[in-house]
Every structure is written in C-alpha cells, then in structure tokens.
C-alpha positions in Angstrom: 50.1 10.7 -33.0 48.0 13.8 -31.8 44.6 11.7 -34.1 45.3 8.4 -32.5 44.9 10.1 -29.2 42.1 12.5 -29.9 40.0 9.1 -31.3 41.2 6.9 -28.2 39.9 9.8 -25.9 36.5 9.9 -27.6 36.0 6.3 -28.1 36.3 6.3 -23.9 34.1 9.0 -23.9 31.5 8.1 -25.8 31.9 4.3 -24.7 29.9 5.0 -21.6 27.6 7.2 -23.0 26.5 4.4 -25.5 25.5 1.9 -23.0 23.1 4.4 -21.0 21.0 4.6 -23.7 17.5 3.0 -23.9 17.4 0.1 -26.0 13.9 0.8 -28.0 12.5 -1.8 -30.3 9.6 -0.5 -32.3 9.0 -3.5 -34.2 8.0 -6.9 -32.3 10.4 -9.5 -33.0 8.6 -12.4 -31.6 5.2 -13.6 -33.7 2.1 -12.6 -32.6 -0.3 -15.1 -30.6 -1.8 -17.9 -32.3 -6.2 -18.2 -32.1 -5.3 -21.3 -29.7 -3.2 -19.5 -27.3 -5.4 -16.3 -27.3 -7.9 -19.0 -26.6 -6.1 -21.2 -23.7 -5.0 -17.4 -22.0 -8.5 -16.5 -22.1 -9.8 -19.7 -20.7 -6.9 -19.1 -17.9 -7.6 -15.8 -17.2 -11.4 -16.7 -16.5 -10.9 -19.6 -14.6 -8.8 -17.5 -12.3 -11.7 -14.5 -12.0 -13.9 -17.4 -10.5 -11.3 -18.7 -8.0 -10.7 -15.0 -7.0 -14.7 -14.8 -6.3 -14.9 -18.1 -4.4 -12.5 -16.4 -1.9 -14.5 -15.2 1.4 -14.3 -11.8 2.9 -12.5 -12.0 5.9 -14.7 -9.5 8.7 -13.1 -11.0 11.7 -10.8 -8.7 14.0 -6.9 -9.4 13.4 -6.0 -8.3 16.6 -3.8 -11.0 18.0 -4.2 -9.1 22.1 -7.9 -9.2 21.5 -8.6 -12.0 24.0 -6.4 -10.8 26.9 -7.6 -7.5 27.1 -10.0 -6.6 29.7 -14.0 -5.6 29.0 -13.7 -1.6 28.3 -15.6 0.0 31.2 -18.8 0.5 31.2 -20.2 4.1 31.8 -23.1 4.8 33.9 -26.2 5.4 32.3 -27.3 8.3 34.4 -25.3 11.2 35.1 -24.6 12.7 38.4 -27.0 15.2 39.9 -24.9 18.6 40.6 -23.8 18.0 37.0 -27.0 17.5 35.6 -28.5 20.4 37.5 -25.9 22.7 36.8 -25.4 24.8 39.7 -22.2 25.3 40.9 -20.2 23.9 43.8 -20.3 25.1 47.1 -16.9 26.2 48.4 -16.0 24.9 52.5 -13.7 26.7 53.9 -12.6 30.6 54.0 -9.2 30.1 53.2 -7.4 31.3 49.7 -4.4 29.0 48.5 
C-alpha cells in the first residue's frame, strides 16, 4: 500500500513538472519549400518593397490645435537703450524697504 502511494504522489508531482517543459523539435516535420513557392514568396516580397517606396513622406505638422493658436509674439528687433548701454539704474527716492 505504502508503493501505490509513494508512485501516486510522484506521478502528481512530476505531472506538472512535465507540461512546463519546452517542447523542442530539432528536426523539421513539414517539407521544405518547393523552387515555385521560393519563387511566388520572392516575387511577393518584392512587389511589396516597391509599394513601401511609392509611399510619401509625410512633413506636415500633426498638430490638431495648430490653427487656433495665436501668432507667437514677435520680439523687437532692437533692444532697449539702458540695457544696451549698460549702466545701471538710477535709484528715486531715499527710502530703504
């Protein structure tokens, strides 16, 4: 009795443990191509190389806001004279804060 449930233990044990592993096939099973489909894939796969180069580049902007958005504004070209001079403010007033 003590075998039947020592084998009935490890055949649930090991049940599990059988179907995790990978199911490698190192031998192909299916024939390999024949000359006509090697052909008909290749004719396929270069009719589809030319359709991907008759596609245009799209450049535009894919900004769906673009048109209600203001113009950005617009910065003077020349920039104010104490600044561009470079000497310092002139403080009115005698009074500290």
């Amino acid at each position: 009795m003590k075998l039947f449930r020592l084998a009935a233990v490890l055949a649930v044990v090991a049940g599990p443990a059988y179907a995790q592993m990978p199911q490698l096939n190192l031998l192909q099973d299916a024939p390999s191509k024949t000359p006509e489909e090697r052909a008909a894939e290749a004719e396929r796969d270069k009719a589809y190389k030319e359709t991907l180069k008759k596609i245009p580049d799209t450049k535009a902007s894919n900004d769906p806001w673009g048109g209600m958005r203001s113009d950005p504004p617009k910065q003077s070209a020349a920039p104010k004279a104490s600044a561009a001079t470079g000497a310092p403010k002139k403080k009115s007033g005698t009074a500290a804060n």
